[in-house]
Biopython code that builds the backbone (N, CA, C, O; Angstrom):
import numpy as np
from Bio.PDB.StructureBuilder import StructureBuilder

atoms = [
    (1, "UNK", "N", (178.217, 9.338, 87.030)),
    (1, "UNK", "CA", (177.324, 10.475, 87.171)),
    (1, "UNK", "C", (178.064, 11.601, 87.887)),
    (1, "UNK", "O", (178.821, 11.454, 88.847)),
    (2, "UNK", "N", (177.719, 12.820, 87.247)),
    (2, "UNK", "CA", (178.458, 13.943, 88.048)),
    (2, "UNK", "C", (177.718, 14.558, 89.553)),
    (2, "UNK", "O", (176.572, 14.984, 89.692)),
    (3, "UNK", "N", (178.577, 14.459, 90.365)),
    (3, "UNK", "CA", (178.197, 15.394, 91.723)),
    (3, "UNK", "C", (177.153, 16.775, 91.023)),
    (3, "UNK", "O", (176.871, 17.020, 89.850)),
    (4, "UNK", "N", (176.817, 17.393, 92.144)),
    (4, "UNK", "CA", (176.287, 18.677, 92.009)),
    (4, "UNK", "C", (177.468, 19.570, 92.467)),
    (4, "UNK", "O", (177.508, 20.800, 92.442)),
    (5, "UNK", "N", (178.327, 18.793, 92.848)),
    (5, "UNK", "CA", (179.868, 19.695, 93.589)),
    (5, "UNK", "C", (180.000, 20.192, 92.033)),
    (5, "UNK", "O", (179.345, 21.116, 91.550)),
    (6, "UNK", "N", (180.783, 19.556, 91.477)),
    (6, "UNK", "CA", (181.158, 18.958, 90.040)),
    (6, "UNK", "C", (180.374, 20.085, 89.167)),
    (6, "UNK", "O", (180.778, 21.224, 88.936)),
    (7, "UNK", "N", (179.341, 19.582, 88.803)),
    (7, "UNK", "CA", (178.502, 20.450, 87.829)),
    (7, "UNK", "C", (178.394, 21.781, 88.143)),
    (7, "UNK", "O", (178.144, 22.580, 87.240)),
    (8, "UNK", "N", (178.548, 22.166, 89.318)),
    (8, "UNK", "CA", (178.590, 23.569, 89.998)),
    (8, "UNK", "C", (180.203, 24.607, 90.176)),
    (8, "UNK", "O", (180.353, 25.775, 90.533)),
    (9, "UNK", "N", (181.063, 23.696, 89.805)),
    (9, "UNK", "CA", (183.022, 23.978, 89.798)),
    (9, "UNK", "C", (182.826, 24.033, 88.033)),
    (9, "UNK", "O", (183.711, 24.618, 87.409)),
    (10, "UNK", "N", (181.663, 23.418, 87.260)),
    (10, "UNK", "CA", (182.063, 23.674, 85.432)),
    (10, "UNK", "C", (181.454, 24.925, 85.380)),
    (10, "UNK", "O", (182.015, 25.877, 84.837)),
    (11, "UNK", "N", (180.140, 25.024, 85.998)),
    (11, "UNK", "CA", (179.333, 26.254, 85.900)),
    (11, "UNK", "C", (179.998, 27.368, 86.123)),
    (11, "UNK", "O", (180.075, 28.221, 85.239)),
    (12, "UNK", "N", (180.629, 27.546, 87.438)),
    (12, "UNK", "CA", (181.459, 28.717, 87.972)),
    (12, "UNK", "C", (182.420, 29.463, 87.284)),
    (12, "UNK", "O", (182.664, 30.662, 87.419)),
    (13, "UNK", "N", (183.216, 28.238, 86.149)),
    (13, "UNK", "CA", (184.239, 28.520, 85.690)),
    (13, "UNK", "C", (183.544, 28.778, 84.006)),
    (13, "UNK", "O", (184.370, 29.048, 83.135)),
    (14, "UNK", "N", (182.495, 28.716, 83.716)),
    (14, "UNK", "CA", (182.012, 29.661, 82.365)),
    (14, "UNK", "C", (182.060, 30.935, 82.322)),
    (14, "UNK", "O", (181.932, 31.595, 83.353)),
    (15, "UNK", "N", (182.293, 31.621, 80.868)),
    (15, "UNK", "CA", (181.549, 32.779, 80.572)),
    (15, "UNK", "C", (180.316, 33.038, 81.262)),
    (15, "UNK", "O", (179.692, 32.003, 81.499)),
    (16, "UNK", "N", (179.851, 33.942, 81.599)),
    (16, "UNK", "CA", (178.747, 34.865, 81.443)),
    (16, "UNK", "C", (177.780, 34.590, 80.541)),
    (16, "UNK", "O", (176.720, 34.127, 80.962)),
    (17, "UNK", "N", (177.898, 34.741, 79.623)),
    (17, "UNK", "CA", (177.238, 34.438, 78.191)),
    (17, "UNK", "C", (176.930, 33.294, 78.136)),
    (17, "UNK", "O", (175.770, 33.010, 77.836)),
    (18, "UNK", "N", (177.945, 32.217, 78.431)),
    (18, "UNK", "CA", (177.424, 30.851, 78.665)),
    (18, "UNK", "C", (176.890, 30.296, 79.441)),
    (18, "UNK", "O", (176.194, 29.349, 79.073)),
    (19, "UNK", "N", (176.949, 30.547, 80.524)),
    (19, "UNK", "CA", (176.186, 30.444, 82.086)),
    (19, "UNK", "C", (174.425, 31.036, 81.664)),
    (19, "UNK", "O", (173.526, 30.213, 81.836)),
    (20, "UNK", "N", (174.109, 32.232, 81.214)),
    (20, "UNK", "CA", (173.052, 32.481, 80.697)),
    (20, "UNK", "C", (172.649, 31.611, 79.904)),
    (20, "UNK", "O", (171.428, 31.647, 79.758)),
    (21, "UNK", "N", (173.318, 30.618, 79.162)),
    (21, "UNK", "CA", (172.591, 29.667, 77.811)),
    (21, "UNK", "C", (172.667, 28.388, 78.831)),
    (21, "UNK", "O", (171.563, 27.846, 78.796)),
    (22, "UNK", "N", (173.424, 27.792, 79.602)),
    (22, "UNK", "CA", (173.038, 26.752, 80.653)),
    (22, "UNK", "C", (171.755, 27.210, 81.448)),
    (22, "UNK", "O", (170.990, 26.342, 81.868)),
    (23, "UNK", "N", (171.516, 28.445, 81.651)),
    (23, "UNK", "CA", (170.686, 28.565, 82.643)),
    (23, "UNK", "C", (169.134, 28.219, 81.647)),
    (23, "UNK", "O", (168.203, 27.566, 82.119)),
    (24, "UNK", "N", (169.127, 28.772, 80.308)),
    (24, "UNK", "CA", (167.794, 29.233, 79.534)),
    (24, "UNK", "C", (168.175, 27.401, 79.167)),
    (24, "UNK", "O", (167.140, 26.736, 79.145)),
    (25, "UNK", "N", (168.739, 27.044, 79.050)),
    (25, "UNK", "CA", (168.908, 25.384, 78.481)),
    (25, "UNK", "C", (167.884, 24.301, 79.856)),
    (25, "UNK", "O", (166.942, 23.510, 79.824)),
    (26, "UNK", "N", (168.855, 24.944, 80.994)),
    (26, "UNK", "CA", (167.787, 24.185, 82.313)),
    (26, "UNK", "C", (166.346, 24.408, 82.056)),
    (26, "UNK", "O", (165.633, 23.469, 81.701)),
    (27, "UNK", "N", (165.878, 25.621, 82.220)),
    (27, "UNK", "CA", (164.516, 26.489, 82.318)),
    (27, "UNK", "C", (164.079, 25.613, 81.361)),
    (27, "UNK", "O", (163.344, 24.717, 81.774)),
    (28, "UNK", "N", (164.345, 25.633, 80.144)),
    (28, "UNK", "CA", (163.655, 24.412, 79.083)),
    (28, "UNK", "C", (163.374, 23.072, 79.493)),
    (28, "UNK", "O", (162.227, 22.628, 79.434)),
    (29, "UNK", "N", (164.312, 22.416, 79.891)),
    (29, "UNK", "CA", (164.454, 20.910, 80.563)),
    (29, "UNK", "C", (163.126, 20.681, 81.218)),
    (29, "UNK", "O", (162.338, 19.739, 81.141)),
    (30, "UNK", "N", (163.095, 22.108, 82.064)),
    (30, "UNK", "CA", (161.860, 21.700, 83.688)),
    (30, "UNK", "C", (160.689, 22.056, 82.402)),
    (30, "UNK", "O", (159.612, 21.481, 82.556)),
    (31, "UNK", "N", (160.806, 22.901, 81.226)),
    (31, "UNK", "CA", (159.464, 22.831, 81.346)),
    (31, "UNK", "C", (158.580, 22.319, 81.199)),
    (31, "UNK", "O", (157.382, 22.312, 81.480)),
    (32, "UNK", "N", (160.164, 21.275, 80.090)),
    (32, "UNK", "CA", (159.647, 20.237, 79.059)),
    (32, "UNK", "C", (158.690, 18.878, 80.081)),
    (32, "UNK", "O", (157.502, 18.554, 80.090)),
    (33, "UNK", "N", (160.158, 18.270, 81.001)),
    (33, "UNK", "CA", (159.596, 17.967, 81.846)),
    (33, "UNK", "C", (157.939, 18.063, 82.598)),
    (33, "UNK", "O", (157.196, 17.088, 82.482)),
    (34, "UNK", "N", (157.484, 19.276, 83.333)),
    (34, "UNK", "CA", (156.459, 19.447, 83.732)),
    (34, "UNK", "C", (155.836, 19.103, 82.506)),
    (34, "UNK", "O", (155.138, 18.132, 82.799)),
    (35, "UNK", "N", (155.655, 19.401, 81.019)),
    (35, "UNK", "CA", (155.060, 19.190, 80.095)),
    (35, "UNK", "C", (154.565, 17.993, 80.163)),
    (35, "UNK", "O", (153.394, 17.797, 80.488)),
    (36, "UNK", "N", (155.358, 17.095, 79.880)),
    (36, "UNK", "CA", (155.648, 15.391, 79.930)),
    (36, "UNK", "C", (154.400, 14.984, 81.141)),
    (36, "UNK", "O", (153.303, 14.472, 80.914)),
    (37, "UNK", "N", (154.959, 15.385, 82.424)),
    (37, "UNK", "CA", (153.911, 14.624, 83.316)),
    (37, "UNK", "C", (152.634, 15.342, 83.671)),
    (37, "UNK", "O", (151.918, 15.007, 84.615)),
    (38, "UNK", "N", (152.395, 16.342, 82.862)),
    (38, "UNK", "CA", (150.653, 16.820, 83.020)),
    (38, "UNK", "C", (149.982, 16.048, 81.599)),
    (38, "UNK", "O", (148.779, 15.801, 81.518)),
    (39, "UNK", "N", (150.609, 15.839, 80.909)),
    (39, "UNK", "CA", (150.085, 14.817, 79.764)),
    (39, "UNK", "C", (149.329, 13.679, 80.057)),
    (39, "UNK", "O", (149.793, 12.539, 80.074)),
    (40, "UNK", "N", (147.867, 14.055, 80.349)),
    (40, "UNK", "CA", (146.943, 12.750, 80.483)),
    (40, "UNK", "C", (147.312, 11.144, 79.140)),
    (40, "UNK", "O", (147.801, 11.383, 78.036)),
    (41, "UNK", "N", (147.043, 10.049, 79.473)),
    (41, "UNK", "CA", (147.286, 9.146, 78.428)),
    (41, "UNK", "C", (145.746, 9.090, 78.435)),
    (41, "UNK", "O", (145.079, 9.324, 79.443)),
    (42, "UNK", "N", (145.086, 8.664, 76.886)),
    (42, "UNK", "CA", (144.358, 8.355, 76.792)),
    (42, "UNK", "C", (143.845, 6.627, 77.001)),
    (42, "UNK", "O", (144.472, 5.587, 76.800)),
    (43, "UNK", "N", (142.831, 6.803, 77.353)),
    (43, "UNK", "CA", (141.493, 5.909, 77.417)),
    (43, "UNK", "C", (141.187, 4.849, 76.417)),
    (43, "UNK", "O", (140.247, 5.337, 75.790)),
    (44, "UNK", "N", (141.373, 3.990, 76.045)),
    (44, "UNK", "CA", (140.871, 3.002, 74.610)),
    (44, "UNK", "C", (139.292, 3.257, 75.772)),
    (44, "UNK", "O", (139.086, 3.454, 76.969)),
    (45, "UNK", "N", (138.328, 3.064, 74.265)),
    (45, "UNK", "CA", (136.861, 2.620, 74.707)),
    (45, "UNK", "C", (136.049, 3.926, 75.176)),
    (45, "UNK", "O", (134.858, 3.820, 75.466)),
    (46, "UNK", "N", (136.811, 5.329, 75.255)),
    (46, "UNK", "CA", (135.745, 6.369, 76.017)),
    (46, "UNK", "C", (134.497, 6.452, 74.825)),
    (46, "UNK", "O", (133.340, 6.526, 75.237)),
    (47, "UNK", "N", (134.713, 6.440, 73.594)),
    (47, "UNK", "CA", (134.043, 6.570, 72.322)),
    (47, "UNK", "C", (133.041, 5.577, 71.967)),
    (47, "UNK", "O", (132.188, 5.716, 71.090)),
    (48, "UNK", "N", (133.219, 4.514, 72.752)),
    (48, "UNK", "CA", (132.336, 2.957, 72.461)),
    (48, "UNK", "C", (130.632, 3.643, 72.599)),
    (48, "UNK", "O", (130.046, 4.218, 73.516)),
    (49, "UNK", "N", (130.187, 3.195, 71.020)),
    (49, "UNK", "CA", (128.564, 3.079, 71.096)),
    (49, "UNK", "C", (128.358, 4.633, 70.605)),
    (49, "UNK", "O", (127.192, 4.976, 70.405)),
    (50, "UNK", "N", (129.262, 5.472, 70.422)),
    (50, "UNK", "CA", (129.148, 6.950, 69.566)),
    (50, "UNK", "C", (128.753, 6.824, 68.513)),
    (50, "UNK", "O", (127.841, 7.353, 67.877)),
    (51, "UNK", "N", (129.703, 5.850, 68.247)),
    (51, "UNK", "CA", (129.499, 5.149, 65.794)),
    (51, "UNK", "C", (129.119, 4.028, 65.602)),
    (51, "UNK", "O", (129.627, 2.936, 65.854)),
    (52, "UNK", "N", (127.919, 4.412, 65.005)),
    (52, "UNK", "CA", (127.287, 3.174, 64.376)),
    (52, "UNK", "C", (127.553, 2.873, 62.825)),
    (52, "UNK", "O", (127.247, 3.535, 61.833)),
    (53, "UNK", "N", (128.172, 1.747, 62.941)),
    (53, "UNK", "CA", (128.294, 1.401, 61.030)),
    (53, "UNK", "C", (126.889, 0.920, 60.637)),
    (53, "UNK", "O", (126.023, 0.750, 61.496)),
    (54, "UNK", "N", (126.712, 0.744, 59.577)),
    (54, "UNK", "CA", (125.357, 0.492, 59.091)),
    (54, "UNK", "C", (125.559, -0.912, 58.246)),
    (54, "UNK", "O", (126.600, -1.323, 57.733)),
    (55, "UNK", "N", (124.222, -1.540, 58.255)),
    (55, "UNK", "CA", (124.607, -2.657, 58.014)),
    (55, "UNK", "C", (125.030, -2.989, 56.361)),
    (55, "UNK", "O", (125.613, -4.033, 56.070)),
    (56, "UNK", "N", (124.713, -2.116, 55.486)),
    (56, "UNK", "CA", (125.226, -1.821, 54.025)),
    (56, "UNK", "C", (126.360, -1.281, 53.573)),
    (56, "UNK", "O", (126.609, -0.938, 52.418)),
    (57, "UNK", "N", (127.440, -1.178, 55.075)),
    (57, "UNK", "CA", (128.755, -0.194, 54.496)),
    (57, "UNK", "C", (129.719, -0.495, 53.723)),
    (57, "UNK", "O", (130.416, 0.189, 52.974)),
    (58, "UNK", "N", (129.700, -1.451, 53.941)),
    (58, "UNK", "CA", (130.371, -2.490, 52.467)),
    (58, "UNK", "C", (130.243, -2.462, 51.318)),
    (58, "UNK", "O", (131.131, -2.642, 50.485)),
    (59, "UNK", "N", (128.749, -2.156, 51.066)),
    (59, "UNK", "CA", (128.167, -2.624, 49.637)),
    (59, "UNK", "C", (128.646, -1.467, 48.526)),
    (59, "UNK", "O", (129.330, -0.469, 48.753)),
    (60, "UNK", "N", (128.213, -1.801, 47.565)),
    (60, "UNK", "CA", (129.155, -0.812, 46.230)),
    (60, "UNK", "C", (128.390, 0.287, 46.201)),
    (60, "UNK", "O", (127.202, 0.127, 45.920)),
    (61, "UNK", "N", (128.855, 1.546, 46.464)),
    (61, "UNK", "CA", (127.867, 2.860, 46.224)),
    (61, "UNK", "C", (127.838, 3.079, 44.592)),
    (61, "UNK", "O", (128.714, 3.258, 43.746)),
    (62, "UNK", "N", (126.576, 2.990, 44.568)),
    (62, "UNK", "CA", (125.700, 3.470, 43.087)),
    (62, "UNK", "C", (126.839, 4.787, 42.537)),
    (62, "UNK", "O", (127.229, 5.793, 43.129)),
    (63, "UNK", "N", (127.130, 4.271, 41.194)),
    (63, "UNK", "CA", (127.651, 5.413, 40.475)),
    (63, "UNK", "C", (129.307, 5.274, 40.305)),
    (63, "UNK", "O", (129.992, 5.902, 39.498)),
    (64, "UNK", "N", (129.648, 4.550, 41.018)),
    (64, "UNK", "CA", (131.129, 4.239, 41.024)),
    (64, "UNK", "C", (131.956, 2.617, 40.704)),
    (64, "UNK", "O", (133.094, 2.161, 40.821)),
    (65, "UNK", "N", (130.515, 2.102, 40.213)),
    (65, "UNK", "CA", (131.424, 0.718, 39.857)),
    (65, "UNK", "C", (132.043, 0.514, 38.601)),
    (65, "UNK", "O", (132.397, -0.621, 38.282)),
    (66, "UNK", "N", (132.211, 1.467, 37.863)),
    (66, "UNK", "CA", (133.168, 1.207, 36.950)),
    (66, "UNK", "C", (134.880, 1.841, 37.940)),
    (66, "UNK", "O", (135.995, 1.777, 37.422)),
    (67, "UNK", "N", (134.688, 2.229, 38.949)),
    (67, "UNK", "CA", (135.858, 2.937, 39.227)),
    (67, "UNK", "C", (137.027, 1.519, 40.133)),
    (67, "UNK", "O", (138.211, 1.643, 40.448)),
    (68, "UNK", "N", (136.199, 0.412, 40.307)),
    (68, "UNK", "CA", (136.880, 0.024, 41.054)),
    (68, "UNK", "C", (138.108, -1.491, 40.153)),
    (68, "UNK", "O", (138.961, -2.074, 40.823)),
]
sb = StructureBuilder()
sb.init_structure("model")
sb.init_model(0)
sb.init_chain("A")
sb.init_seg("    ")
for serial, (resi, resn, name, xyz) in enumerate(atoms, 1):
    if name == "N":
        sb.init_residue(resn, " ", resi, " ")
    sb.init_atom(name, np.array(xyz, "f"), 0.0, 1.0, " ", f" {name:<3s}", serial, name[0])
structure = sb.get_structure()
């Protein structure tokens, strides 16, 4: 793993131009990051007792049994 000494002696010694695309490359990282851990996980079960199947949902709907 690199020091922050290290990563900070590669930085120094870039372009301009490139130092700006490390910098907009970091800024992405964190935001992605922060992204990542405000991401609630969902819940199995918040939905339980919303949908009711009916007790005929199976059965062949009128009009389509030649289709099957």
């Amino acid at each position: 793993m690199m020091t922050d000494i290290q990563l900070y002696t590669k930085l120094a010694d870039l372009p301009t131009e490139l130092k700006k695309r490390v910098s907009d490359y970091i800024d992405s990282l964190i935001v992605k990051e922060q992204s990542a851990n405000n991401t609630k996980k969902r819940k199995a079960g918040l939905a339980k007792g919303l949908i009711n199947m009916k007790d005929n949902f199976n059965d062949p709907i009128e009009g389509f049994e030649n289709y099957l």
